[in-house]
VMD Tcl script that draws the C-alpha trace (Angstrom):
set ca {
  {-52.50 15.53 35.07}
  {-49.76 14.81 33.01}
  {-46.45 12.86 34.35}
  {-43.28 14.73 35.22}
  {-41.68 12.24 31.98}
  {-44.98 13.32 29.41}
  {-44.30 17.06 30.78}
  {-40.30 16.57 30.20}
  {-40.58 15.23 26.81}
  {-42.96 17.90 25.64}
  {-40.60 20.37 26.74}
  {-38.20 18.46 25.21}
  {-39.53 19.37 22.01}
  {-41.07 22.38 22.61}
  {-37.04 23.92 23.34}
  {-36.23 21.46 20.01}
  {-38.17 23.17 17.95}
  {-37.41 26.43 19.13}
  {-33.90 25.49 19.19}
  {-32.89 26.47 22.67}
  {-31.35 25.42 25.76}
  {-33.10 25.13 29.26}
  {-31.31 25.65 32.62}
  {-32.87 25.12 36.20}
  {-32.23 26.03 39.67}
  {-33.56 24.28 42.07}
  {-34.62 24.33 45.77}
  {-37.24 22.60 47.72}
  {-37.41 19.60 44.57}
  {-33.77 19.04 45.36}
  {-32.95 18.23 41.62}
  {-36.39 16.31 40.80}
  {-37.00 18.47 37.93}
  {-33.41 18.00 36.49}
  {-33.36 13.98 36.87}
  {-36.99 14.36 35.15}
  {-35.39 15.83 31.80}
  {-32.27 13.39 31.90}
  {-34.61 10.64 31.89}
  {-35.31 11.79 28.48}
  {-33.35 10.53 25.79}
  {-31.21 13.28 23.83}
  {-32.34 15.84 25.98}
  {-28.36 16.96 25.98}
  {-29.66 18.48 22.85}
  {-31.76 20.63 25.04}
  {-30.55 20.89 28.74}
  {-27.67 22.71 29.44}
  {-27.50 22.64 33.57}
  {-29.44 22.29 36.57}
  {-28.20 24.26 40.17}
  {-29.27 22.55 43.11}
  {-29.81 25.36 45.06}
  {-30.83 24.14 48.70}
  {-28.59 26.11 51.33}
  {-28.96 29.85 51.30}
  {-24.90 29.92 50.84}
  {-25.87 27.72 47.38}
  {-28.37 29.97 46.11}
  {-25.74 33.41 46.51}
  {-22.96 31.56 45.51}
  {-24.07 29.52 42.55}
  {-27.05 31.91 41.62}
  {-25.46 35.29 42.70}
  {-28.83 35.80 44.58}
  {-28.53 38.74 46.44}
  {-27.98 37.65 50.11}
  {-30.30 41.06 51.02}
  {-32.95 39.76 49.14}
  {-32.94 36.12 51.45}
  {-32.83 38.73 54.79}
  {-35.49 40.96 53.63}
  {-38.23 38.32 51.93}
  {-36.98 35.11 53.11}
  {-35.53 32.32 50.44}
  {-39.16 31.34 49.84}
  {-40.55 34.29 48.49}
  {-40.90 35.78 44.87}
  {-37.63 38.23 44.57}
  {-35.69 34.95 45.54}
  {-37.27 33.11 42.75}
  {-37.08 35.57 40.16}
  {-33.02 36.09 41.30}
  {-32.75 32.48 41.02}
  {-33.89 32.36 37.53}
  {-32.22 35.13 36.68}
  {-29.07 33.80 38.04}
  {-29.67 30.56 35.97}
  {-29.37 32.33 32.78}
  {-26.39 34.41 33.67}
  {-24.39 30.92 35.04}
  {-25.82 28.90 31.56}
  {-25.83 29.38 27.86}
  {-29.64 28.39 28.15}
  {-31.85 30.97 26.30}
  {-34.97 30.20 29.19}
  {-34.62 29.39 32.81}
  {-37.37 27.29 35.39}
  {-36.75 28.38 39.50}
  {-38.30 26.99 42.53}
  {-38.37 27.86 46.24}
  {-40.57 26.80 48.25}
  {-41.30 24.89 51.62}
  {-42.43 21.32 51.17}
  {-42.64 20.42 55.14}
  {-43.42 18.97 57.41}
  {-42.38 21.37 59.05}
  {-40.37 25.18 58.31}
  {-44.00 26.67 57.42}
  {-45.67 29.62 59.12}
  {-48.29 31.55 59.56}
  {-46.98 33.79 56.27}
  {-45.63 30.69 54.76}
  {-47.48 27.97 55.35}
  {-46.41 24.44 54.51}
  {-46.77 23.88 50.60}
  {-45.77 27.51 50.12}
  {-43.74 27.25 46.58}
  {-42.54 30.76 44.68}
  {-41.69 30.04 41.13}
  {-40.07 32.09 38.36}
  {-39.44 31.38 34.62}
  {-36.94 33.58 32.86}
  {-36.22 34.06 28.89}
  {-33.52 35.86 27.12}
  {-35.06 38.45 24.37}
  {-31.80 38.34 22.37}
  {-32.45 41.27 20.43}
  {-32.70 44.29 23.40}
  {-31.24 42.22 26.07}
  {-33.94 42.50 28.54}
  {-35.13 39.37 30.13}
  {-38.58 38.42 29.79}
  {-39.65 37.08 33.52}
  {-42.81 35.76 35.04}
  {-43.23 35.24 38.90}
  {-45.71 33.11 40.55}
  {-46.40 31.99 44.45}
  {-48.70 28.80 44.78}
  {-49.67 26.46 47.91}
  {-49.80 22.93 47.22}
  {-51.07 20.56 49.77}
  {-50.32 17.18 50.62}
  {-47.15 15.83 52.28}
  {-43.78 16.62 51.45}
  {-43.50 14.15 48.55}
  {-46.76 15.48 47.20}
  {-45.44 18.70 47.61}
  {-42.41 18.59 45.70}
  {-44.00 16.54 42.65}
  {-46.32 19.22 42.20}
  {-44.23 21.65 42.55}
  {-42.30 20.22 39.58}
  {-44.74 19.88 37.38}
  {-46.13 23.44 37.57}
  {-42.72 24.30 37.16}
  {-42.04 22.25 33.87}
  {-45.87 23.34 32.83}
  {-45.13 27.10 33.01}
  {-41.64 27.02 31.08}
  {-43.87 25.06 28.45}
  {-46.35 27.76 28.35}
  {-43.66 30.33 28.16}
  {-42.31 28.58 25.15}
  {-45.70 28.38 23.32}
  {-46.39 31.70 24.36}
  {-42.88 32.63 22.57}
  {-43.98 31.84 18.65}
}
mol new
graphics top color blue
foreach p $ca { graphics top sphere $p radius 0.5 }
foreach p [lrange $ca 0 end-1] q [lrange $ca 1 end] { graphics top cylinder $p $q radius 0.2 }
display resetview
């Protein structure tokens, strides 16, 4: 598996070459995913913002996230995720957006949401109707909370590459 730096410089020039901007909001990584594309050299030419998103209060404040959608599904669920993203692009001049939510543990997890419980969605403007182009995903990593969070990063850096490649 690749490193969160080889997966952050590949993005870095997969958003290069497409000539866009990247935003994130993050939850459970706690800004892992942000200091993963600073540690890349010139990726100001690339990243416009990261939102550390922990608190519910963060994620309708910062994100606009609906707070019916956090008492209805729960701030780890998909809606969250895909409001997060959403939010991202709306609070950024990035043209594609990365969100995570999850629950990295030990403990918070259920019988629903088990510990290692991480919804994800990746967002990209279409600049020509103005719809968004969105993809949603739910995954369970396991391991402990560090192990958590890593992966959780790197699925989340893996999928805005994919959406990227996906984009030519």
């Amino acid at each position: 598996m690749p490193s969160l730096l080889e997966l952050s410089a590949d993005l870095g020039q997969a958003l290069q070459a497409q000539g866009w901007q990247l935003a994130l909001a993050e939850s459970c990584t706690g800004g892992m995913i942000a200091e993963s594309v600073t540690a890349i050299a010139g990726s100001s030419a690339w990243f416009d913002r990261g939102f550390v998103t922990y608190s519910n209060a963060a994620k309708i404040d910062m994100l606009t996230v609906p707070e019916r959608l956090i008492a209805e599904h729960g701030a780890v669920s998909e809606p969250v995720a895909r409001a997060m993203a959403m939010g991202a692009l709306q609070r950024s001049q990035a043209n594609i957006s990365g969100a995570v939510t999850g629950i990295a543990g030990p403990s918070g997890g259920s019988a629903l949401k088990p510990v290692g419980t991480v919804c994800f969605a990746w967002a990209m403007r279409d600049g020509e109707n103005q719809d968004n182009q969105i993809v949603i995903e739910t995954r369970h990593f396991e391991g402990d909370r560090t192990q958590v969070r890593q992966q959780a990063a790197s699925h989340l850096l893996t999928g805005l590459l994919r959406l990227i490649n996906r984009s030519d």
